[in-house]
C-alpha positions in Angstrom: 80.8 67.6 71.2 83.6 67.9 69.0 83.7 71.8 68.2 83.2 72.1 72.1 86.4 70.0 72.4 87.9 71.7 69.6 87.0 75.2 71.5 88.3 73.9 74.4 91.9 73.5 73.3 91.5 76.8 71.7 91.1 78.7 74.4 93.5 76.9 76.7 96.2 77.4 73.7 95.6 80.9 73.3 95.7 81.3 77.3 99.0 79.3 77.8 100.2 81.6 74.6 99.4 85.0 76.7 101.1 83.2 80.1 104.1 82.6 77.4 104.2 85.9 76.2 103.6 87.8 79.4 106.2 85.4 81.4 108.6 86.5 78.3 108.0 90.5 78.7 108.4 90.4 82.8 111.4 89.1 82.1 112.5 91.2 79.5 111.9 94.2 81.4 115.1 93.6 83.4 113.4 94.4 86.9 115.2 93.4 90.4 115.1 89.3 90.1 113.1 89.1 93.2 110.3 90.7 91.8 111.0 89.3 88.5 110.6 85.6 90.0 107.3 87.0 92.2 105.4 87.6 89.4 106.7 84.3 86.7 105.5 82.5 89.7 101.9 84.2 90.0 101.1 84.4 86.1 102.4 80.1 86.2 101.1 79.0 89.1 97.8 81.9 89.7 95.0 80.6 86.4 93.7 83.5 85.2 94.0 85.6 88.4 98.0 85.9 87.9 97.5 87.6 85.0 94.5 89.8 86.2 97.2 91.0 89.2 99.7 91.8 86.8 97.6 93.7 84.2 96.3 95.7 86.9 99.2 96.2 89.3 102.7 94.5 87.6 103.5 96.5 84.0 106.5 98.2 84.6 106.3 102.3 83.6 109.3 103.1 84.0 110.5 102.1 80.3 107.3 103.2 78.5 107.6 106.8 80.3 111.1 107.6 80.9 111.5 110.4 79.1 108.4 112.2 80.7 110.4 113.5 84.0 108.0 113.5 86.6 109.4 116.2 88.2 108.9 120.1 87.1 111.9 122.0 86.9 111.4 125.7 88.5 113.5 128.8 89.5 113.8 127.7 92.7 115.5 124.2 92.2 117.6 126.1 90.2 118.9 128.7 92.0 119.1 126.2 95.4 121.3 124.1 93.4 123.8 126.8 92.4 124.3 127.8 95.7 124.3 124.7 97.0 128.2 124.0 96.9 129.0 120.3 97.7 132.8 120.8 97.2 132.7 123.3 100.4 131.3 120.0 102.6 133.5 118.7 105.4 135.1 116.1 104.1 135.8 114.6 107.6 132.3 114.1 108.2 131.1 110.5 108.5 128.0 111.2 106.1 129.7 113.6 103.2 129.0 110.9 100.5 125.5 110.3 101.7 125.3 114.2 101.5 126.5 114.6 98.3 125.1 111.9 96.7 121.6 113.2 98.1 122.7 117.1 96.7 124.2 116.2 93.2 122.5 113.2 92.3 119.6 113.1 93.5 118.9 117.0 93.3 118.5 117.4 97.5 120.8 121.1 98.5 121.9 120.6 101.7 119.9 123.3 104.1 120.3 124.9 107.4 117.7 123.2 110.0 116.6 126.2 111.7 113.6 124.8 113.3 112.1 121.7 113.9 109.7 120.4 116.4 108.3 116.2 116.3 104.6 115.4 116.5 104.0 111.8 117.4 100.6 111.9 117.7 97.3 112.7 115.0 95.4 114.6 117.6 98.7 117.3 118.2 99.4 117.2 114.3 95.6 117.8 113.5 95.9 120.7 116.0 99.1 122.0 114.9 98.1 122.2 111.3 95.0 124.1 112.1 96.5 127.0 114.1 98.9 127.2 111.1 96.0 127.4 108.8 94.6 129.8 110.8 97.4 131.7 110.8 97.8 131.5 107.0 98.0 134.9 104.7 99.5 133.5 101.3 99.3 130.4 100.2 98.6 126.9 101.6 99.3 123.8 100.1 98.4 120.5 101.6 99.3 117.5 99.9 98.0 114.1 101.3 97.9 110.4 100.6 94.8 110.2 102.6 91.6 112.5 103.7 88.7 111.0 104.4 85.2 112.7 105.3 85.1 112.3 109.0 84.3 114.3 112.4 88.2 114.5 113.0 89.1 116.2 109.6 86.3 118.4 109.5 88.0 121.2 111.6 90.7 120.6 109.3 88.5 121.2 106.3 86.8 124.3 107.3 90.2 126.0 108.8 91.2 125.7 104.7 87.9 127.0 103.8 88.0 129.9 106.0 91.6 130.7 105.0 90.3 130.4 100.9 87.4 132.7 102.0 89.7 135.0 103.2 91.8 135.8 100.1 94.8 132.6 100.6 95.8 130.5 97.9 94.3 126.9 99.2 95.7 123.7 97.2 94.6 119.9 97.9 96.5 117.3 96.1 95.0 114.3 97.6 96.2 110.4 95.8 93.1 109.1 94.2 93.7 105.9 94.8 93.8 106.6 98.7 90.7 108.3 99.0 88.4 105.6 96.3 86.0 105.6 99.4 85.3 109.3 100.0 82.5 110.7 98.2 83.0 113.1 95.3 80.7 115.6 97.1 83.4 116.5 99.9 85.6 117.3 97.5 82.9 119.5 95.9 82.2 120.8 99.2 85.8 122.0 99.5 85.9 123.5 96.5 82.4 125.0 96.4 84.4 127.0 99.7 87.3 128.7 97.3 89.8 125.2 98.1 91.5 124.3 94.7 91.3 120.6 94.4 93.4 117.8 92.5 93.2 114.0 92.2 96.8 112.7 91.5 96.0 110.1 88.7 92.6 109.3 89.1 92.2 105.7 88.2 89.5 105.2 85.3 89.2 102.3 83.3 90.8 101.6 80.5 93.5 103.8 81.7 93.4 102.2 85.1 96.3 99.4 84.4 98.7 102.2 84.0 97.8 104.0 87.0 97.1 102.0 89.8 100.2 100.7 90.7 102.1 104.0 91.2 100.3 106.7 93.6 101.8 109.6 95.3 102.1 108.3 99.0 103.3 112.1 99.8 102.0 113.7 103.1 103.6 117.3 102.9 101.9 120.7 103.7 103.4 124.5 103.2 101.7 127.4 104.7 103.5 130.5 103.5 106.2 129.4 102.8 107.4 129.5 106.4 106.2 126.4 108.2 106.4 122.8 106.3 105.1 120.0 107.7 106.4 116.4 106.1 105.8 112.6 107.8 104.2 109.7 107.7 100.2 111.3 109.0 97.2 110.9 107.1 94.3 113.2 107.3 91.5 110.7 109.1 89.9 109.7 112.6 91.8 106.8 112.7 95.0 108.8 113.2 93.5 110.4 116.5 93.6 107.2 118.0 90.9 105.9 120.3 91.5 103.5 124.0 90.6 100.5 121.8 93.4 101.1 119.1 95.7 103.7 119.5 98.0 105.0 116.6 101.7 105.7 117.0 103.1 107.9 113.7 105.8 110.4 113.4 105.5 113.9 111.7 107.7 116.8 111.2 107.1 120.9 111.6 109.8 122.6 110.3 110.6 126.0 109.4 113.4 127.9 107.3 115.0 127.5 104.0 113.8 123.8 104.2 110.0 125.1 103.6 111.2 126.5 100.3 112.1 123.1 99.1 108.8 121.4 100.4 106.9 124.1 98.3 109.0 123.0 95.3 108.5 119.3 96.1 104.2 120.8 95.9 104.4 122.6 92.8 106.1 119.8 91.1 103.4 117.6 92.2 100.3 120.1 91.1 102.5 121.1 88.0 102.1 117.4 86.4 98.7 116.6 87.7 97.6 119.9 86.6 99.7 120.1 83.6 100.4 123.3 84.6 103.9 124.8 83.4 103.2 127.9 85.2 106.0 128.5 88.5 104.7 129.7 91.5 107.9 132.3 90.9 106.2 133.3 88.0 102.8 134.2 89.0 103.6 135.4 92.3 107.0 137.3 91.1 108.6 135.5 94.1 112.3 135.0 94.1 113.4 132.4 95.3 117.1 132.5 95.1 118.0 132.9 98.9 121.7 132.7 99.1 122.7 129.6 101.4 125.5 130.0 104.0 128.9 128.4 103.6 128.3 125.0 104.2 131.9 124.3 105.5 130.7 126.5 108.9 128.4 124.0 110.9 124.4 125.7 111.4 123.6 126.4 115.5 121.4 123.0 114.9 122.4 120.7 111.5 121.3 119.4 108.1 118.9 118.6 106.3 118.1 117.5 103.1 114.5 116.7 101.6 115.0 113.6 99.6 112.1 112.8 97.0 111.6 109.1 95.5 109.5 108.1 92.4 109.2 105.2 90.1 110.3 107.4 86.9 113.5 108.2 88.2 117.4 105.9 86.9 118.0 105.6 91.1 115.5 104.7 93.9 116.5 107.5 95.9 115.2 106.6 99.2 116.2 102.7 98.5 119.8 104.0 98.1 120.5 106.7 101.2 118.8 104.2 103.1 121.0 101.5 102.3 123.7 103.7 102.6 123.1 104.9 105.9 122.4 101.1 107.4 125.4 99.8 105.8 127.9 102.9 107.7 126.0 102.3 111.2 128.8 101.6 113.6 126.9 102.3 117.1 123.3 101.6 116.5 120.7 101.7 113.5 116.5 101.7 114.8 114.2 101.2 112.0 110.7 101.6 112.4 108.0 100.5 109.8 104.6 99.3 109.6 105.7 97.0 106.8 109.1 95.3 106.5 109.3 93.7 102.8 112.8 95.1 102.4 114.3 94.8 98.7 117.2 92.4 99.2 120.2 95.1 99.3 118.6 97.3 102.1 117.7 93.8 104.0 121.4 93.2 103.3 122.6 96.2 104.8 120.7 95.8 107.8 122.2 92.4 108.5 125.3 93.6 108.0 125.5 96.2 110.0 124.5 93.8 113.1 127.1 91.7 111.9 129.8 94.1 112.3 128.3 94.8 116.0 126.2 97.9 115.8 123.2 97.6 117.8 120.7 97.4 115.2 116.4 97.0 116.4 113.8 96.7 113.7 109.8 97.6 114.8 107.1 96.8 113.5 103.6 96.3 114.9 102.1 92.7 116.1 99.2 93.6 114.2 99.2 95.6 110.7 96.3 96.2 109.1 96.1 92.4 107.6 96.7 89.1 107.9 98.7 88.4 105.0 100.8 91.8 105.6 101.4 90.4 109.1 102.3 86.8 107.5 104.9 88.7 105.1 106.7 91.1 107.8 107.0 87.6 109.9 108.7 86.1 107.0 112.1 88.3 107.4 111.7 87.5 111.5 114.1 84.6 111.1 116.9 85.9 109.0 117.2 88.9 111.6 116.9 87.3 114.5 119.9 84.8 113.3 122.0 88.3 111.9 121.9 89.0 115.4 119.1 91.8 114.5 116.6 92.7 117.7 113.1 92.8 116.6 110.0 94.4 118.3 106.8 94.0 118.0 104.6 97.2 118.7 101.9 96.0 120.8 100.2 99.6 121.9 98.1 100.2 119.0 99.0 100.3 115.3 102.4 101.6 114.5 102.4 103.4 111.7 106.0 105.5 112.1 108.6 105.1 108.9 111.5 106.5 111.0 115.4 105.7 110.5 118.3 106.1 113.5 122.1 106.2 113.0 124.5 106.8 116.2 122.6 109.7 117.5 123.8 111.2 114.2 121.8 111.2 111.4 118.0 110.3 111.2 114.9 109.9 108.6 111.4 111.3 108.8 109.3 110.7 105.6 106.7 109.2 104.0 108.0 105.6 103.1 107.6 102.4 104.4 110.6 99.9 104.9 109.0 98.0 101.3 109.3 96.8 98.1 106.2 99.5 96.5 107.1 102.4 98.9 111.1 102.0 97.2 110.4 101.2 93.9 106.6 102.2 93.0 105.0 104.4 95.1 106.0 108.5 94.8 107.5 109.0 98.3 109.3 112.0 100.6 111.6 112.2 103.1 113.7 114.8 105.5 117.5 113.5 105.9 118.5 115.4 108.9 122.0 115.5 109.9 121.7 116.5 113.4 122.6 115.4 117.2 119.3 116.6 119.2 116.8 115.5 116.4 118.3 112.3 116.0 118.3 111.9 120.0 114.6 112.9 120.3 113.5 109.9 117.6 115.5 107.9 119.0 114.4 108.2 122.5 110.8 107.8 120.8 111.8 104.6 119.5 112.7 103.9 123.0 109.3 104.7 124.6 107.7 102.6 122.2 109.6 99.7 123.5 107.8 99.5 126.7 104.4 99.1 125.0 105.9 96.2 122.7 107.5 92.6 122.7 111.0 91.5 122.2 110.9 88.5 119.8 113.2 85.6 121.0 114.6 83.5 118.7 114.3 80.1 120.5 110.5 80.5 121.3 110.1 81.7 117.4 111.9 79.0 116.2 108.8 77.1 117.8 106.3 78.1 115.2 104.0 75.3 113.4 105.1 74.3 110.0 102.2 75.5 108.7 102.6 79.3 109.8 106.0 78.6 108.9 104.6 77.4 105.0 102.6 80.6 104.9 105.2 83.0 105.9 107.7 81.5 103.1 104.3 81.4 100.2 103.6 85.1 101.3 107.2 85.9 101.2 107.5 84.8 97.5 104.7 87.0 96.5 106.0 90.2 99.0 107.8 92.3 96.0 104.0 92.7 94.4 102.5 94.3 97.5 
C-alpha cells in the first residue's frame, strides 16, 4: 500500500514536472500571445490530453528549421525578379505599397493579367481541367490538398493517364495528411499509368509530431505552361455538389506570364518533397527569362501577383497583404471564408475598416463541416456585429470560397481560409489581382450568394442562451490551435 502511494506521487510529480516544463517552452518560443495563452490553458486545464494535442499538433518548427528555406530557388524566380522593377510602379496608385511589399519582400513580380476566367462551381472546374489535360503536350503538374478515389475524379484521373501515356510530363503532389483515407493502391494505379506521384510529408510515427501540423493546403495546376489554374477546389465528389448539399467554391483559370510563376510555385513544392535540386530550366533547357513590360504603362486588363504563404518564412505573407488590404478599404471590403478564426491584427483590421464607414460583409456558412468549427466562427459574431461589420450566413449548401473584395479594385483568390492554421501553419497560395472587372465579377458573386443566405441581426443574436453563449467563448479560447 505504501509503494503504491509512493508510486502514485511519482508519477503525478513527474507529470506536473513535464506540464512545468512544456508550459515554460510554449512560452519561450515567443509565438503570437493568443496562441501562446491557447495552449498554457490546454496543457493546465486538458490531464494528459493537453499534452497529447500539443506533442502532436502545437511544437513550433519554425525555430528548429529556419534555416532550411522551404522554398527552391530557380532560374525563373530569378530572372522574374530582375525584371520585375518596383521603382517604375505608379506611385499614385492606392495599392503601390501592397504591391511592393508583395514584389520585394515577399518575392511576388508584379505580372500582366492577360487572361482570366472564374469557376464557381466543382462540376465546370472538373470539366475545365480535363479538356486542358486533354489538350496537354508538355508537362502537367497538378498539385492538390485533396483527391480522393471517387466516380467524380475518376475522369480526372484517366485524362492524366492518357496524357502520361502519351509522352507528357504528369506530376501529382497531393498533402498526405489530406488524403489519410484514400487507399495506397490509387495512387499505385496512377502511377502504374506513367503519373509521377508525391506525398508532401507523409506523416509516420515517430516523425509524425513534426509533421502533422503543417501541410501544404495548395490547390494549383500548370498544363504547359500556358494555362494555370489556382483556388480554393479539391479534387472529390463532394465538390460537384448534389440537391441535398450543394457546394459553393471559387477557382481561377488563368493564362500568361502568371502561369510561369505557378510552375515555379510547383517545382518548389516537388523540389523539397522530392529533394530534387534539379530546375525544370535545367532539364528541359527552358528559358524562362521573359522580359516583363514597363510596369509604369497600365496592361489592357491589370495585376497580378501570386502571393505564396508558409510556416518557415520571418512574415506571414498572406496574414500581412491581407491585413493590409482590409485596413486601406474605404468603399467596401467582402470576405468570404468557410472558417473565420482571424488572428487578432487581421480581425482588427476588419473592424476598423467598418469603423471608418466602409461597407464591410463577412460570409461564412450556417453550417461548416462541425460543430465545434461552427461554435468557434459564432464566437467573433458579436464583436462584428457591434464594429458595425454585416455578417451572412451561407445557407445554400457549404460555402467553401476564401475570396477577398476591396472597392471594385483589388481582390484575392487563393487557397486560405480567413484562420489562425491557414496564416500561420498551413503552406498556402494566393492570386492578388489588381484589376476593375475581376474584382467586379467576385464581387457580384459574393452578391448572388447573398440571396441564398441570412443576414445576422444583432438584437435577435444578442438573444442566445448563456450556455451557447459559454461554448462560443470555451471554443474561442482554444480557436488558435485549430
Amino acid at each position: 500500500m505504501l509503494m503504491s502511494t509512493l508510486l502514485t506521487w511519482v508519477l503525478l510529480g513527474l507529470y506536473l514536472l513535464i506540464v512545468a516544463g512544456t508550459v515554460v517552452a510554449v512560452i519561450l518560443e515567443n509565438r503570437q500571445p493568443e496562441r501562446t495563452i491557447a495552449w498554457v490553458v490546454a496543457i493546465i486545464l486538458l490531464p494528459f490530453i493537453g499534452l497529447i494535442f500539443f506533442y502532436f499538433f502545437g511544437q513550433n518548427i519554425r525555430s528548429k528549421h529556419r534555416r532550411r528555406r522551404y522554398h527552391h530557388d530557380t532560374k525563373h524566380s530569378e530572372l522574374l525578379s530582375k525584371t520585375n522593377d518596383t521603382k517604375a510602379y505608379e506611385t499614385s496608385d492606392s495599392f503601390f505599397p501592397l504591391k511592393r511589399l508583395c514584389s520585394e519582400e515577399f518575392g511576388a513580380p508584379l505580372l500582366p493579367l492577360e487572361q482570366i476566367d472564374l469557376i464557381e462551381s466543382g462540376r465546370d472546374f472538373f470539366t475545365s481541367l480535363i479538356e486542358a489535360c486533354n489538350k496537354a503536350v508538355h508537362h502537367i503538374f497538378l498539385e492538390t490538398y485533396i483527391i480522393e478515389d471517387d466516380e467524380a475524379v475518376k475522369p480526372v484521373c484517366e485524362a492524366l493517364i492518357a496524357a502520361a501515356q502519351r509522352g507528357v510530363d504528369v506530376r501529382l503532389l497531393y498533402d498526405d495528411v489530406g488524403c489519410w483515407r484514400v487507399s495506397n493502391r490509387f495512387f499505385n494505379y496512377l502511377q502504374r499509368g506513367g503519373v509521377k506521384v508525391a506525398a508532401f510529408m507523409p506523416v509516420h510515427f515517430p516523425s509524425l509530431t513534426h509533421k502533422i501540423n503543417y501541410r501544404n493546403h495548395r490547390k494549383i495546376c500548370v498544363v504547359d505552361d500556358r494555362l494555370g489554374f489556382i483556388g480554393g477546389m479539391n479534387l472529390a465528389q463532394r465538390y460537384l455538389g448534389n440537391k441535398v448539399n450543394a457546394w459553393r467554391d471559387l477557382h481561377a483559370r488563368l493564362t500568361g506570364q502568371v502561369v510561369l510563376q505557378l510552375t515555379e510555385v510547383f517545382l518548389s513544392d516537388w523540389a523539397y518533397v522530392t529533394e530534387s535540386a534539379t530546375t525544370y530550366a535545367e532539364k528541359y533547357g527552358v528559358t524562362y527569362g521573359i522580359p516583363l513590360p514597363c510596369v509604369s504603362v497600365s496592361p489592357e486588363r491589370g495585376w497580378v501577383q501570386i502571393v505564396k504563404s508558409d510556416p518557415l518564412s520571418a512574415v506571414p505573407q498572406l496574414l500581412t497583404a491581407y491585413t493590409w488590404a482590409a485596413m486601406h478599404a474605404r468603399d467596401y471590403l467582402y470576405i468570404q471564408t468557410p472558417y473565420f478564426m482571424p488572428t487578432e491584427s487581421f480581425l482588427q483590421a476588419i473592424k476598423t475598416a467598418a469603423m471608418i464607414g466602409a461597407d464591410v460583409r463577412v460570409m461564412m456558412p450556417r453550417k461548416p463541416d462541425g460543430k465545434m468549427l461552427r461554435r468557434i466562427n459564432d464566437s467573433y459574431v458579436s464583436e462584428l456585429l457591434s464594429a458595425g461589420v454585416r455578417v451572412y450566413q451561407y445557407e445554400g449548401g457549404f460555402l467553401h470560397t476564401k475570396s477577398i473584395i476591396v472597392d471594385d479594385l483589388w481582390c484575392s483568390i487563393g487557397s486560405a481560409n480567413m484562420d489562425f492554421r491557414s496564416f500561420l501553419n498551413n503552406i498556402e497560395i494566393a492570386a492578388l489581382i489588381y484589376d476593375k472587372d475581376t474584382a467586379e465579377k467576385v464581387r457580384l458573386g459574393f452578391e448572388r450568394d447573398i440571396k441564398q443566405s441570412r443576414e445576422i441581426i444583432f438584437a435577435r443574436w444578442s438573444e442566445r442562451g448563456l450556455h451557447r453563449r459559454f461554448v462560443e467563448s470555451i471554443t474561442r479560447i482554444l480557436s488558435p490551435l485549430f
